[in-house]
C-alpha positions in Angstrom: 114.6 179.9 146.2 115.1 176.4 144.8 117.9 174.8 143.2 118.3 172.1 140.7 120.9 169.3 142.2 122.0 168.2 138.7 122.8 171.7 137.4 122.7 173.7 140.4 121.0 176.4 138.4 118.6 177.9 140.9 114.5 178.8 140.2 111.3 180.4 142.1 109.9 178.7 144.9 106.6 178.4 142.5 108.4 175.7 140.6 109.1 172.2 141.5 111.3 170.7 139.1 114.4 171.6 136.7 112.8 173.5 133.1 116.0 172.0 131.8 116.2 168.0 132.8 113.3 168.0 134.9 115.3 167.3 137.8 113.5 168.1 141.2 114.2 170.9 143.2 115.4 171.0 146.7 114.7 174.3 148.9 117.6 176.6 149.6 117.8 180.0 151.8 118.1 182.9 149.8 121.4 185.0 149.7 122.8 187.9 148.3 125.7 186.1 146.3 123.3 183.5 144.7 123.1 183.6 140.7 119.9 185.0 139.3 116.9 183.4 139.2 116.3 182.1 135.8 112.3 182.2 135.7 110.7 181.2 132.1 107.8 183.6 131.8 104.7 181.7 130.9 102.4 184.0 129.1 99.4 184.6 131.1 96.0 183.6 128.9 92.8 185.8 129.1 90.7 185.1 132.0 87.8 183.0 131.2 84.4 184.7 130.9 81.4 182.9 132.2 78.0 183.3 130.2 75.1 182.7 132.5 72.4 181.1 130.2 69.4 183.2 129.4 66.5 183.0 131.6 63.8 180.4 130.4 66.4 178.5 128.1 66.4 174.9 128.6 70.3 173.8 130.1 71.3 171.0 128.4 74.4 168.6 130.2 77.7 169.5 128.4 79.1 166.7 126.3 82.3 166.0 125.2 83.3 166.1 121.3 83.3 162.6 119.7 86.6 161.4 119.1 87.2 160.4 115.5 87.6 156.5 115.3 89.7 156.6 112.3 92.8 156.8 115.0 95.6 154.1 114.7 94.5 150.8 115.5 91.0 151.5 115.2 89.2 149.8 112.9 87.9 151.4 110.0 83.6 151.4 108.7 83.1 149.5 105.7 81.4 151.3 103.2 77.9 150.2 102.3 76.3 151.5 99.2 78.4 149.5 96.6 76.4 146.1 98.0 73.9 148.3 97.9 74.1 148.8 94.2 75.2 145.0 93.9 72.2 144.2 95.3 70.2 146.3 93.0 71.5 145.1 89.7 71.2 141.0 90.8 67.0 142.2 91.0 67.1 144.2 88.0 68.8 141.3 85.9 66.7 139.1 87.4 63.6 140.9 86.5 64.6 140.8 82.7 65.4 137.4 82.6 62.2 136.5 84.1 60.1 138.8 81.4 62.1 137.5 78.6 61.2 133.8 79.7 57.7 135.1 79.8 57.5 136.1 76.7 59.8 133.8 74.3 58.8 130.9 75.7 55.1 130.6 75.2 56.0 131.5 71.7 58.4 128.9 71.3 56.4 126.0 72.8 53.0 127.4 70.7 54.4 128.4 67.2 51.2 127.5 65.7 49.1 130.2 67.9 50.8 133.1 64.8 48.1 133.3 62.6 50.0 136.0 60.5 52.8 133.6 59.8 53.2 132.3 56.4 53.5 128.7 55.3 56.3 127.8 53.5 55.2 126.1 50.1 56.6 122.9 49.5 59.2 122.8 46.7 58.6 120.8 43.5 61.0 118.1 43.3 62.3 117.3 40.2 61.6 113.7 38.8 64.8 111.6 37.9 65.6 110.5 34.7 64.6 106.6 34.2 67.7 104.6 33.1 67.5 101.6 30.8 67.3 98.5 31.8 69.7 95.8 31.0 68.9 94.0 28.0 67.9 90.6 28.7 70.3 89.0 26.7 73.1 90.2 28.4 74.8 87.6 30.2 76.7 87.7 33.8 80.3 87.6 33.0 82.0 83.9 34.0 84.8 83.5 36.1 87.4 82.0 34.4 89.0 78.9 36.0 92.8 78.7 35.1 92.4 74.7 35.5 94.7 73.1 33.3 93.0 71.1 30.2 95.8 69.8 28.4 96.8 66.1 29.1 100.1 66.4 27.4 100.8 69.9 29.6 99.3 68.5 32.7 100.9 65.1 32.7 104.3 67.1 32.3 103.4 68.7 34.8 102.7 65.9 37.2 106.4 64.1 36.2 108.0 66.7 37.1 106.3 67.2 40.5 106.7 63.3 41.2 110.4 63.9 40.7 110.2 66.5 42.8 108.2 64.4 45.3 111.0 61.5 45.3 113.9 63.4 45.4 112.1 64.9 49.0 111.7 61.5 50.0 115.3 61.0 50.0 116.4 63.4 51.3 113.7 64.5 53.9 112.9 67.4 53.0 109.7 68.1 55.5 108.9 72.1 53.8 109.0 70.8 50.3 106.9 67.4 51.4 104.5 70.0 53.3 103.9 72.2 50.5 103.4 69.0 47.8 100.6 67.0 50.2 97.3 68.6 50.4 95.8 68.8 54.2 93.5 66.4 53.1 96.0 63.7 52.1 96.0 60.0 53.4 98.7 57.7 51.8 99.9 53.9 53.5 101.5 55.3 56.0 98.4 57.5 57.2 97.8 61.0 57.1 99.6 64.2 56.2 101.4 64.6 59.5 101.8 60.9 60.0 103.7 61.1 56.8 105.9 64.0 57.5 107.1 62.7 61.1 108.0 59.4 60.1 110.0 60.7 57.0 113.6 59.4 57.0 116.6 60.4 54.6 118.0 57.7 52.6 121.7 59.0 51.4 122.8 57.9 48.0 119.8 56.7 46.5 118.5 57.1 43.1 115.1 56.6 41.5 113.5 56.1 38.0 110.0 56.5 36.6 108.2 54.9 33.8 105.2 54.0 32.0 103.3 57.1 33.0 99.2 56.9 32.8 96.9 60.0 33.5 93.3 60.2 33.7 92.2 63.9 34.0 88.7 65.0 34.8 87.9 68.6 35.7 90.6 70.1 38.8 91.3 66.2 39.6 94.0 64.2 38.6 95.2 60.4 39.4 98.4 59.5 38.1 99.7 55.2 37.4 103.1 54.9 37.1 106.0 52.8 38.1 109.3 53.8 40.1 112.6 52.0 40.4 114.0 52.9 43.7 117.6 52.3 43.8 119.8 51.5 46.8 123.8 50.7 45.6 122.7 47.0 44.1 118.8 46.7 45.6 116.3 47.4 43.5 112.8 47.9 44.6 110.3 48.3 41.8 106.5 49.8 43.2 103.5 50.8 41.1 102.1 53.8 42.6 98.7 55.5 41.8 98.7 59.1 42.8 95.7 61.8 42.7 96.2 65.4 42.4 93.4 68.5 43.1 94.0 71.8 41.3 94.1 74.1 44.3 95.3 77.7 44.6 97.0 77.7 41.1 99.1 74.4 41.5 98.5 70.4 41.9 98.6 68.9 45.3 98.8 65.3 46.0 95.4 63.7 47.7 96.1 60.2 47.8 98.8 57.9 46.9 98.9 53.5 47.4 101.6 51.8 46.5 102.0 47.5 45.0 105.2 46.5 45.7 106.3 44.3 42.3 109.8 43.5 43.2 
């Protein structure tokens, strides 16, 4: 008999470790006052039956059963027929494109190789309508010049802006001076901007005009006169001869020389 150290159940000789925790067995002399023998019967399976091949059959080596690869970890067959069918359709497309080229192309590049196709007709245009044609004596219209023509109207005009002119002498008035003097103008002090920069005020003075002359001819205009200018007791009398353009709807002063008289 054996018996199983961990549990001390006890088991047939035939057995070498524990049926319950697999504990191995150690020998032990067989008594009358031992427990039973727990044996677990193992059912006894049909005795195999040898078949002796038939005499004149070929023996062929036995072979073991392929094992499935589709196991874990083993690495699973891609399938091939949808590249398969991929395949097919790139040719198939292929194919038509090709035969479509074939065919439109020739026709395109050729167009006059249809003999059945028709020939538009052209489509009568309709002729236009002749106008008239201005009557000869119809004149181009004139621009009209707003130059003033009036000596009375333009030699008020001119008094005033030689007032004007004065008073921005005194007072040094360098925008209304600017606006008066054409670009153009030269005077006895120079030009324009020699004119403006050496411009000084004179504080309390007064001025008087008189004896007024004006020649007018076209958009030009000169101007004789003679002005008083008036400093507390001095007096200093000039004659002056201005000339005025007619530019961008106003006079502008040109030119202007001076004779001291006094």
């Amino acid at each position: 008999m054996k018996r199983c150290p961990n549990c001390n159940r006890t088991f047939d000789d035939t057995l070498s470790f524990c049926l319950e925790d697999g504990t191995p067995l150690i020998a032990e002399p067989a008594s009358a006052d031992s427990e039973v023998t727990l044996v677990s019967p193992s059912p006894e399976l049909p005795p195999t039956r040898a078949y002796s091949p038939m005499p004149g059959a070929p023996q062929w080596p036995h072979q073991a059963a392929p094992t499935p690869p589709y196991g874990p970890g083993a690495p699973r067959q891609r399938r091939a027929w949808p590249w398969i069918l991929a395949i097919a359709a790139l040719l198939i497309i292929g194919t038509v494109v090709i035969v479509v080229i074939a065919v439109v192309v020739p026709n395109i590049m050729h167009p006059s190789s249809n003999d059945n196709r028709l020939t538009p007709s052209p489509t009568p245009m309709a002729s236009p309508s002749p106008r008239p044609s201005p009557s000869p004596s119809a004149s181009p219209s004139v621009e009209v010049s707003d130059v003033p023509t009036d000596s009375d109207a333009v030699l008020k005009q001119l008094e005033r802006l030689e007032n004007e002119w004065e008073k921005a002498n005194v007072n040094a008035d360098k925008a209304t001076l600017n606006r008066i003097l054409a670009d153009e103008y030269e005077g006895d002090a120079g030009g324009k901007q020699d004119y403006l920069n050496s411009i000084t005020p004179h504080p309390g003075r007064t001025w008087r005009y008189r004896n007024f002359d004006l020649d007018l001819e076209g958009d030009t205009a000169t101007l004789t006169y003679e002005l008083d200018r008036i400093d507390g007791e001095n007096v200093a009398t000039s004659t002056f001869v201005d000339q005025f353009v007619w530019r961008d709807h106003r006079w502008q002063a040109t030119e202007s020389h001076a004779v001291r008289l006094k």
